[in-house]
C-alpha positions as CSV (number, residue, x, y, z in Angstrom):
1,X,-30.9,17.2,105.4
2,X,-33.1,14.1,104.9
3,X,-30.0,12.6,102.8
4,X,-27.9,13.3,105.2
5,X,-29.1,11.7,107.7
6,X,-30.0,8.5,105.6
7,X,-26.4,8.4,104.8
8,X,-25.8,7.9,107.9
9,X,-27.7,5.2,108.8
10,X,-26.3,3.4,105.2
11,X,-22.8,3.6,106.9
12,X,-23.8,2.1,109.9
13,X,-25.4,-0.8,107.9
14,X,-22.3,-0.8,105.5
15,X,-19.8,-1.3,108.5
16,X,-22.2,-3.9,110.4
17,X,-22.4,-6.4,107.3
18,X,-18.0,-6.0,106.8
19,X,-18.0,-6.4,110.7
20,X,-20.2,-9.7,110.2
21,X,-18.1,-10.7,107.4
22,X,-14.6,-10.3,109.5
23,X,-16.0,-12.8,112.3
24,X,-17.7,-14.9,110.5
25,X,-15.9,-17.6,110.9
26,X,-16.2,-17.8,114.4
27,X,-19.3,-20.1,115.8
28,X,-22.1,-18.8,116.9
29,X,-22.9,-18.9,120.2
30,X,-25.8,-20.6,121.8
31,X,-28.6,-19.4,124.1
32,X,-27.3,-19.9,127.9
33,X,-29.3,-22.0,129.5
34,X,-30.8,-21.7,132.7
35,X,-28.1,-21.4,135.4
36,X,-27.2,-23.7,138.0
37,X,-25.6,-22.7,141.2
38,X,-22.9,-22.5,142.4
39,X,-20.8,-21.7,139.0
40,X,-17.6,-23.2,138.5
41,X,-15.3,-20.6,137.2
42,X,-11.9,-19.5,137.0
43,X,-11.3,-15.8,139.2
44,X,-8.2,-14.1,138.8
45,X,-7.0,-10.8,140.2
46,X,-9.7,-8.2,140.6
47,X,-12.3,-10.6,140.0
48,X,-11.3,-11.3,136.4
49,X,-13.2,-14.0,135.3
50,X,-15.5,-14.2,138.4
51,X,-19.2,-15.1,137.0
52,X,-21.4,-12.4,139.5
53,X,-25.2,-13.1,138.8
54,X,-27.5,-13.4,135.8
55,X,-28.7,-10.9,133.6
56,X,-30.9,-10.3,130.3
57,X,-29.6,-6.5,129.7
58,X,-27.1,-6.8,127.8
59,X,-23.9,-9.3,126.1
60,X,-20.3,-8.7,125.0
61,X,-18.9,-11.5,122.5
62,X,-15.4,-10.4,122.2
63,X,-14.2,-13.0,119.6
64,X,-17.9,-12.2,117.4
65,X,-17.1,-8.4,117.9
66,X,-20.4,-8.8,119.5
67,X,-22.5,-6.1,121.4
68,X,-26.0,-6.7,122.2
69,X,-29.0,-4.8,123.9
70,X,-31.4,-7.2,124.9
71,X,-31.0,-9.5,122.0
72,X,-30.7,-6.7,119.6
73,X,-27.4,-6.5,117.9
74,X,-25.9,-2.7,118.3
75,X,-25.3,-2.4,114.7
76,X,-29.2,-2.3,114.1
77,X,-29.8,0.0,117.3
78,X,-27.5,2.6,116.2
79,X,-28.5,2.5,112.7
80,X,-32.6,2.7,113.1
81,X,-33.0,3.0,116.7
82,X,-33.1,6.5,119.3
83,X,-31.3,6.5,122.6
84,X,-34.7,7.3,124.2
85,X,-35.7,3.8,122.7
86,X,-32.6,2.2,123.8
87,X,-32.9,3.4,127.0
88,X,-36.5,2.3,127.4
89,X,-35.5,-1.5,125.9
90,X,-32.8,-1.5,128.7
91,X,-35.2,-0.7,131.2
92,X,-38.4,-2.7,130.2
93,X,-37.0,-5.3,128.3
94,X,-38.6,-4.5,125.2
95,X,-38.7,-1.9,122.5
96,X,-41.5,0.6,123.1
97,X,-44.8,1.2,120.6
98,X,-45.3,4.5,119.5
99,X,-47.6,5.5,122.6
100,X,-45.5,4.2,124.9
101,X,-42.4,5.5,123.0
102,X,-44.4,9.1,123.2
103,X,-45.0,8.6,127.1
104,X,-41.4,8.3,127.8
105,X,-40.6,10.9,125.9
106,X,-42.6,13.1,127.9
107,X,-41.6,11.8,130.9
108,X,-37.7,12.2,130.5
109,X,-38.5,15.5,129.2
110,X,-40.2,16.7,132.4
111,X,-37.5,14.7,134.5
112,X,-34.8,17.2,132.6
113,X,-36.1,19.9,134.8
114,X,-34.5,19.8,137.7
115,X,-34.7,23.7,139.7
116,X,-34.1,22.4,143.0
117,X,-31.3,20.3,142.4
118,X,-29.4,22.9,140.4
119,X,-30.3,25.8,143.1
120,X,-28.5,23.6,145.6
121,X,-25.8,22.4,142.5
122,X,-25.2,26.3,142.5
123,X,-24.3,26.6,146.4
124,X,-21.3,24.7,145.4
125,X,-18.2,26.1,144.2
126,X,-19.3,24.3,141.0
127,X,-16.9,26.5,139.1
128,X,-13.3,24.9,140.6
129,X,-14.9,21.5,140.4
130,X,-14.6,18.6,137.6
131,X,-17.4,17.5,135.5
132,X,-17.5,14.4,137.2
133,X,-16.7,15.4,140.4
134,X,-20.1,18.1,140.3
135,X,-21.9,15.4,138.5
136,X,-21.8,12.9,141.5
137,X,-22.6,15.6,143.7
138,X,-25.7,16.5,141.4
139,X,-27.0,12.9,141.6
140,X,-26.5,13.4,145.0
141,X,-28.7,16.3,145.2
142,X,-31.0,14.7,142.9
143,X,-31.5,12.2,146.2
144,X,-32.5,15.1,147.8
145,X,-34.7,16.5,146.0
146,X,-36.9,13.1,144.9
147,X,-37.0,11.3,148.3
148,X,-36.4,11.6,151.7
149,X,-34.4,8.7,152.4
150,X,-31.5,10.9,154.4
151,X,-34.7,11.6,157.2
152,X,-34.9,9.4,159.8
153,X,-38.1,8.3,158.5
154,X,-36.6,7.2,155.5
155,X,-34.2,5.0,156.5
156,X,-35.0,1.1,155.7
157,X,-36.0,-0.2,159.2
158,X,-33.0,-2.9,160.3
159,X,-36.1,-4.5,162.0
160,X,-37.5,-5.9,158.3
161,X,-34.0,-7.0,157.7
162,X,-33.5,-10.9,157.4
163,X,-30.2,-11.0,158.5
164,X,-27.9,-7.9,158.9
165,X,-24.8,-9.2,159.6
166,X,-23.5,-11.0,156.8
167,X,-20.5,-12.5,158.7
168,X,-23.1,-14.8,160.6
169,X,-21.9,-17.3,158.1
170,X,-18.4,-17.8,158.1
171,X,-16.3,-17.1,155.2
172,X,-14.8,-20.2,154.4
173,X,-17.5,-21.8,153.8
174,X,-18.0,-23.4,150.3
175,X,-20.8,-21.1,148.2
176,X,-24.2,-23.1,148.3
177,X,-26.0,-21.3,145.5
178,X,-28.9,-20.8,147.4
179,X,-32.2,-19.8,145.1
180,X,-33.1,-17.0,147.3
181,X,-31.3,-14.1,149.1
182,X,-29.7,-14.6,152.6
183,X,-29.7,-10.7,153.2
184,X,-31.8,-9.0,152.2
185,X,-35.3,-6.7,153.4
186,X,-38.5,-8.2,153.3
187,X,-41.0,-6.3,150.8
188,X,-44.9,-5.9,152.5
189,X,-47.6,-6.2,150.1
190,X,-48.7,-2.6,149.4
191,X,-51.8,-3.3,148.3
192,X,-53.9,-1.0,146.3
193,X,-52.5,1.5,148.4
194,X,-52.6,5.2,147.0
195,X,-48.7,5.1,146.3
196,X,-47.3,9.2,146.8
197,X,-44.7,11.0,144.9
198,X,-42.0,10.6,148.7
199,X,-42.2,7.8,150.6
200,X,-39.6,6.3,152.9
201,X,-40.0,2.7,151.1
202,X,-40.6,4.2,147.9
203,X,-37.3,2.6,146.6
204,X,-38.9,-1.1,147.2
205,X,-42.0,-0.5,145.5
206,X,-41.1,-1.2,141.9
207,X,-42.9,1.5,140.4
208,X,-40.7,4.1,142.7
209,X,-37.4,2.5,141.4
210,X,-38.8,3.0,137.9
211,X,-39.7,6.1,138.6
212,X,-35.9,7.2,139.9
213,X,-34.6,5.5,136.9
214,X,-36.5,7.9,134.6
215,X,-35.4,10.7,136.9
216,X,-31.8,9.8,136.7
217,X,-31.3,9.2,133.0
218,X,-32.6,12.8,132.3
219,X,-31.6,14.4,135.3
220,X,-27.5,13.3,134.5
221,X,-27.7,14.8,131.3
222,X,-29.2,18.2,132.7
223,X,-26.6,18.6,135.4
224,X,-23.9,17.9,132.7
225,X,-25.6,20.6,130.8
226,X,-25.6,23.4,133.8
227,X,-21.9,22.4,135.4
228,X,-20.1,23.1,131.6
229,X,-22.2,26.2,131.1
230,X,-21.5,27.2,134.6
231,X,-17.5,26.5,133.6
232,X,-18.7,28.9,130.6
233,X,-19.3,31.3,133.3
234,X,-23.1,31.5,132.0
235,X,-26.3,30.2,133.3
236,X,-28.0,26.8,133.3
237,X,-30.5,26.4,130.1
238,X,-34.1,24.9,130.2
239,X,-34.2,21.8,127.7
240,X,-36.1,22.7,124.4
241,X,-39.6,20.6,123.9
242,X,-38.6,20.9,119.8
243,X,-35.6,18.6,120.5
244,X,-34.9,15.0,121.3
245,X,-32.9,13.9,124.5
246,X,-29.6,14.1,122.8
247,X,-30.3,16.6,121.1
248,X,-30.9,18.6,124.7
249,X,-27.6,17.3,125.9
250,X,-25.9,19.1,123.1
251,X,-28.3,22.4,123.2
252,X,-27.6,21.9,127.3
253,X,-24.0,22.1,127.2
254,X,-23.2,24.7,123.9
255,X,-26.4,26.8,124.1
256,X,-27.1,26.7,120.1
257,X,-29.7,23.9,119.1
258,X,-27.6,21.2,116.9
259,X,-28.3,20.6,113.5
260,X,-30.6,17.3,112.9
261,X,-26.9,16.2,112.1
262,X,-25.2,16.8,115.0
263,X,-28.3,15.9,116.9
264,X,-28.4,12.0,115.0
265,X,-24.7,11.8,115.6
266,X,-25.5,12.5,119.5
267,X,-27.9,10.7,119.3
268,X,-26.3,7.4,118.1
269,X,-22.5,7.9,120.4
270,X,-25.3,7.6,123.5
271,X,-26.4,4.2,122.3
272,X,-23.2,2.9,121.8
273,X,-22.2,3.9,125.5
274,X,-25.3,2.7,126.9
275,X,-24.4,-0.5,128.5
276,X,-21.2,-3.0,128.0
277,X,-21.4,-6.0,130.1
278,X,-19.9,-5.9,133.8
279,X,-17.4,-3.2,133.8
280,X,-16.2,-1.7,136.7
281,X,-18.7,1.4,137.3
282,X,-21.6,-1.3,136.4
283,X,-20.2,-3.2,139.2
284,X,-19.9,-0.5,141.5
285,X,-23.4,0.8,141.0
286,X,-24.2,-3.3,141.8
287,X,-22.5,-3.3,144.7
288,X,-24.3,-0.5,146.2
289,X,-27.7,-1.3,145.2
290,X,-27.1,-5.0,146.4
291,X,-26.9,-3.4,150.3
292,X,-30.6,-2.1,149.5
293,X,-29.0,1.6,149.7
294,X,-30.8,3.7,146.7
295,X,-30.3,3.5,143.2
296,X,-29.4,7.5,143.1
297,X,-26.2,6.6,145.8
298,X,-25.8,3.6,143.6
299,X,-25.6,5.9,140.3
300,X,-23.3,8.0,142.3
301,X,-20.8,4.5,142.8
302,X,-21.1,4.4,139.1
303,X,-20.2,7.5,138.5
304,X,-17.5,7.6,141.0
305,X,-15.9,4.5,139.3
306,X,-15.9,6.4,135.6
307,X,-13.8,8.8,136.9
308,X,-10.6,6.6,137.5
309,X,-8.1,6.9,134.7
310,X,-8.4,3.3,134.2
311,X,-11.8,3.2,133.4
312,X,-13.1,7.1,131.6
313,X,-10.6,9.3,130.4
314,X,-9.1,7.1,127.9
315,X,-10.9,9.3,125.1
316,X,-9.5,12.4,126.3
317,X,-6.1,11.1,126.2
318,X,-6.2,9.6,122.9
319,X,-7.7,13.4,121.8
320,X,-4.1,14.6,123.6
321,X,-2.2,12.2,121.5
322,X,-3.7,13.3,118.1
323,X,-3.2,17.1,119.0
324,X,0.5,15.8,120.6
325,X,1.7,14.3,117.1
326,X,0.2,17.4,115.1
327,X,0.3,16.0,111.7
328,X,0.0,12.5,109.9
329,X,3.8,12.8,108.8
330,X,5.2,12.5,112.7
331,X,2.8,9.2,113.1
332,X,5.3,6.7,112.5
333,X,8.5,8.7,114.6
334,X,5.4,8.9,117.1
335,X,4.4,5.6,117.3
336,X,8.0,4.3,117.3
337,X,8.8,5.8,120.4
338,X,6.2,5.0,122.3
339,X,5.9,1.5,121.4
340,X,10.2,1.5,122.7
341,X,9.4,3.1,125.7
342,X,6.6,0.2,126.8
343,X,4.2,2.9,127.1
344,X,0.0,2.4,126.5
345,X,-1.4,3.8,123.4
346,X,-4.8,5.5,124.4
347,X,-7.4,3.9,122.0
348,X,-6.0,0.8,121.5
349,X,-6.8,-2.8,123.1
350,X,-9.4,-4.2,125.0
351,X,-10.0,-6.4,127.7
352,X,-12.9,-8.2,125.7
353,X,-12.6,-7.4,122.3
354,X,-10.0,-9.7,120.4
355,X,-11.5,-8.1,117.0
356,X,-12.3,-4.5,116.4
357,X,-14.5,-2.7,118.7
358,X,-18.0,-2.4,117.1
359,X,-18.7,0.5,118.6
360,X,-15.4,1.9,117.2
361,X,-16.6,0.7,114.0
362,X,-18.9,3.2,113.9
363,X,-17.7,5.9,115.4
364,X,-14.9,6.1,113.2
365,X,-17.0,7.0,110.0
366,X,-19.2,9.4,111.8
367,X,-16.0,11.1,112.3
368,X,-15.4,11.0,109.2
369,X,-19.1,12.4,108.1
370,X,-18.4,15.3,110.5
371,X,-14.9,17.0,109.2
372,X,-16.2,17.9,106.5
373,X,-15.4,22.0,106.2
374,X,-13.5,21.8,108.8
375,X,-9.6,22.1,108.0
376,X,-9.1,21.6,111.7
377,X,-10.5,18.4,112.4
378,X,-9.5,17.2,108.7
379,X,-6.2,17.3,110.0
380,X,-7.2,15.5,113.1
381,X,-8.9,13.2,111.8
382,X,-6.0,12.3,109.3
383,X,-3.8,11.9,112.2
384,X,-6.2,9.4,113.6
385,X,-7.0,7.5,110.8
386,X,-2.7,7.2,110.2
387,X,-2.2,6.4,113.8
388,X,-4.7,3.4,113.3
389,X,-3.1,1.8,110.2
390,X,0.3,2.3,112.0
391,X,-0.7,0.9,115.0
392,X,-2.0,-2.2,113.6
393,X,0.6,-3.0,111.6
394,X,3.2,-3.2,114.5
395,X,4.1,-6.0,115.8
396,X,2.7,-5.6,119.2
397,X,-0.4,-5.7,117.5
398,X,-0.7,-8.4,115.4
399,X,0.8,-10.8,118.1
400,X,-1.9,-9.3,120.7
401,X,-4.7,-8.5,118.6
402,X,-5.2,-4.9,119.3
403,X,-7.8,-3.2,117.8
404,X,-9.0,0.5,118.3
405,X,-11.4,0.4,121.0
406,X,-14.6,2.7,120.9
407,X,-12.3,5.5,123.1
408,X,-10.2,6.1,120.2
409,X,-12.9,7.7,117.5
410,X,-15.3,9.2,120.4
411,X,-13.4,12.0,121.8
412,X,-13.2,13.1,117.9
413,X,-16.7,12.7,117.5
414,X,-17.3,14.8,120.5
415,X,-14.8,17.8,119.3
416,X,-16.4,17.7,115.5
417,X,-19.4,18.9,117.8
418,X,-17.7,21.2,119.7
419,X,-17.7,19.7,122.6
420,X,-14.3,19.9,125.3
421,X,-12.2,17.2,126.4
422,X,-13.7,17.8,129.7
423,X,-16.9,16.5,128.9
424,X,-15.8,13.1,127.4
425,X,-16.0,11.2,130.4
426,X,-19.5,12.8,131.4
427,X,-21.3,11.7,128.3
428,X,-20.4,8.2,128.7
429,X,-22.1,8.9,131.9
430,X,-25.3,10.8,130.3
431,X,-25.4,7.5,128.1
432,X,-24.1,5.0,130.2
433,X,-26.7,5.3,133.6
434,X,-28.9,4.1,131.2
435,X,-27.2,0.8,132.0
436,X,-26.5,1.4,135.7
437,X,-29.9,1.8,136.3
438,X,-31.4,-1.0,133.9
439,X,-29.2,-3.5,135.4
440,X,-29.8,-2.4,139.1
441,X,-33.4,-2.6,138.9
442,X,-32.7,-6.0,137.3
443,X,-30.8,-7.1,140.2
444,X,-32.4,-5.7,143.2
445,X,-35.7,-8.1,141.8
446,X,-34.0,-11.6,143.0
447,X,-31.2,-9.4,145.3
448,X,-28.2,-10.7,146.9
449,X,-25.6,-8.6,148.8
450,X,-22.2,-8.7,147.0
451,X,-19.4,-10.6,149.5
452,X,-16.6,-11.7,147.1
453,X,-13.7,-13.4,149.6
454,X,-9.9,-12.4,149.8
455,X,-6.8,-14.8,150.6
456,X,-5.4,-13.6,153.7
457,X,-1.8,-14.1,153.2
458,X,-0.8,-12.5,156.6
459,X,0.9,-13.9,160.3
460,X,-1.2,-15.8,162.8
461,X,-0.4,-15.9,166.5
462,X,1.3,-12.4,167.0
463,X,1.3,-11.5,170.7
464,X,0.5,-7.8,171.3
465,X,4.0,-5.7,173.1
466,X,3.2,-2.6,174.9
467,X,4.6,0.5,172.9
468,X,7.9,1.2,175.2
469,X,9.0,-2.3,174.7
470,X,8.6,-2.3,170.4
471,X,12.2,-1.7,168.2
């Protein structure tokens, strides 16, 4: 098994030095320097473009076919690295020694146990829900079971506030880059008070929002665990202390403990999903956190914003087009008639990358590793691997770059461990609040409440006409 798992890490390494070799002609980017506001940028529709605020988690060179962790390239993460690692560098800005690496451990192990959430989780008709949808409502439980913020008593008091009305200043005024926040809630020096495990400003105490990070990046993974074995029609498990965190994910959701294999492979799809610049459900979560709500309701944005077609799914639709075409000799009829009819290719594009997706780059050879044995996903993987080299030889493709994009390997990763389509989405979620909450706690440490501007392009001067008198 040893071998096994050292082969793949020497794929990962073999497809990070032919991904360096494909870009290498592009320049290297230089380290930012210290930002001066306001930024001059261009913004198109939906805030394309739009430069938000600053942050040290993480950076996505799409001409490089870049993806980087706090300065550490994804390629060496996924290769040496664990997720519990990753999710620690994310948080703390660093890589964790082996005591600190142990701690954590522990502490997102004990976090997995979550019997009051899941007793309340269970109230719910849990059973005619989606994954995502109970997943939200779990995080939402999760509130209620770490804080007491929905009391009265824990409410932020309005009467700490700076300014609460964030119309005061009128909005179309030219942005002054201020260095410090105009709304936001003043923070009291604690002192060496005794800090306690609920306390109504516990989410403005740094410590506290540490602590609900932890809680959050175990507890997502447990509740994705209970809701599929409750659409099993069996019972929640208890995480095992003999296995890693993705390795629990996996035990979790299919009730047999994985293979140091299947385990690794886990293991490394939750590091690539970890963080990717400021996509829409990062945003979200930003958006929340920026009214100085909670990071759990701010998780819950996040998670809210992954389940729109146009941002998770994708992977479960390009699963449904390999099972669609069936075999790798109805590829090209496939292809052709999709491509005639206009319509989007699951897997394929991005709105960064103009190279191939690095994260793609590896997922595709773990799939690969895994179909082994299996005539099944042989087949499927064939498919794949024939819609790829068809789709980037049309024409639509070379003219617009399009590359598969990490969704397009991942969903077969996930079947090769016998996991459903309806889970795809979800563990981008179990891997991907490691970056909510990383860059939340970032953000709420210099914090400025979001208020982006829209062009009114409607009447002036109406006169109002009582109803009897309007055609």
């Amino acid at each position: 098994m040893h071998d096994a798992l050292t082969s793949i890490r020497n794929i990962i390494l073999e497809t990070a030095e032919k991904a360096r070799l494909e870009t290498q002609s592009e320049p290297v980017p230089e380290k930012p320097a210290a930002s001066q506001w306001p930024i001059d940028c261009k913004v198109g529709p939906g805030l394309e473009g739009a430069i938000a605020c600053e942050s040290q988690v993480g950076y996505v060179n799409g001409a490089k076919g870049w993806l980087v962790y706090r300065g550490y390239d994804i390629f060496d993460l996924a290769a040496n690295a664990t997720f519990e690692e990753v999710a620690y560098l994310l948080l703390h800005g660093k890589l964790p020694n082996a005591a600190e690496l142990s701690e954590y451990k522990r502490r997102l192990f004990d976090d997995m146990h979550l019997n009051d959430t899941l007793r309340m989780l269970m109230g719910f008709p849990v059973e005619e829900m989606s994954v995502m949808g109970a997943l939200r409502l779990g995080t939402n439980l999760m509130r209620q079971e770490f804080t007491d913020m929905d009391k009265a008593a824990g409410r932020p008091k309005t009467v700490n506030a700076i300014c609460a009305d964030e119309d005061s200043i009128a909005m179309e005024c030219q942005p002054t880059g201020g260095k410090r926040a105009i709304y936001e809630f003043k923070i009291k020096n604690q002192g060496d008070r005794k800090k306690t495990a609920r306390r109504s400003d516990r989410y403005f105490e740094k410590q506290s929002a540490m602590e609900a990070c932890y809680h959050l990046i175990a507890g997502v993974s447990t509740i994705i665990g209970a809701v599929s074995r409750i659409h099993q029609g069996r019972m929640p498990l208890e995480p095992d202390p003999s296995l890693s965190h993705a390795g629990n994910l996996l035990y979790m959701i299919t009730g047999k403990p994985p293979t140091p294999v299947e385990e690794r492979i886990m293991d490394i799809a939750l590091i690539l999903h970890a963080d990717h610049g400021m996509n829409a459900s990062t945003f979200a979560s930003l958006v929340v956190a920026s009214t100085l709500s909670d990071i759990y309701f701010s998780v819950g944005s996040g998670i809210a914003a992954l389940s729109g077609p146009l941002h998770g799914g994708a992977n479960e639709a390009a699963m449904k087009n390999i099972r669609e075409i069936g075999s790798k000799e109805k590829v090209a009829s496939w292809v052709a008639e999709k491509l005639s009819k206009k319509a989007k290719i699951s897997g394929f594009g991005h709105r960064v990358y103009k190279v191939y997706d690095p994260r793609a780059k590896v997922l595709g050879p773990l799939a690969q590793f895994l179909i082994h044995d299996n005539p099944k996903n042989q087949k499927r993987y064939e498919v794949a691997k024939s819609l790829e080299k068809t789709m980037l030889a049309s024409p639509l493709a070379l003219e617009k770059n399009i590359f598969p994009n990490v969704d397009f390997y991942s969903g077969l990763v996930y079947s090769c461990l016998g996991l459903e389509d309806e889970l795809f989405t979800p563990l981008f979620a179990a891997s991907r609040v490691a970056g909510w909450t990383a860059r939340v706690f970032e953000y709420i440490q210099k914090n400025r409440i979001f208020r982006p501007r829209a062009l009114y392009t409607g009447d002036f001067n109406k006169k109002y006409v009582p109803a009897d008198q309007r055609e």
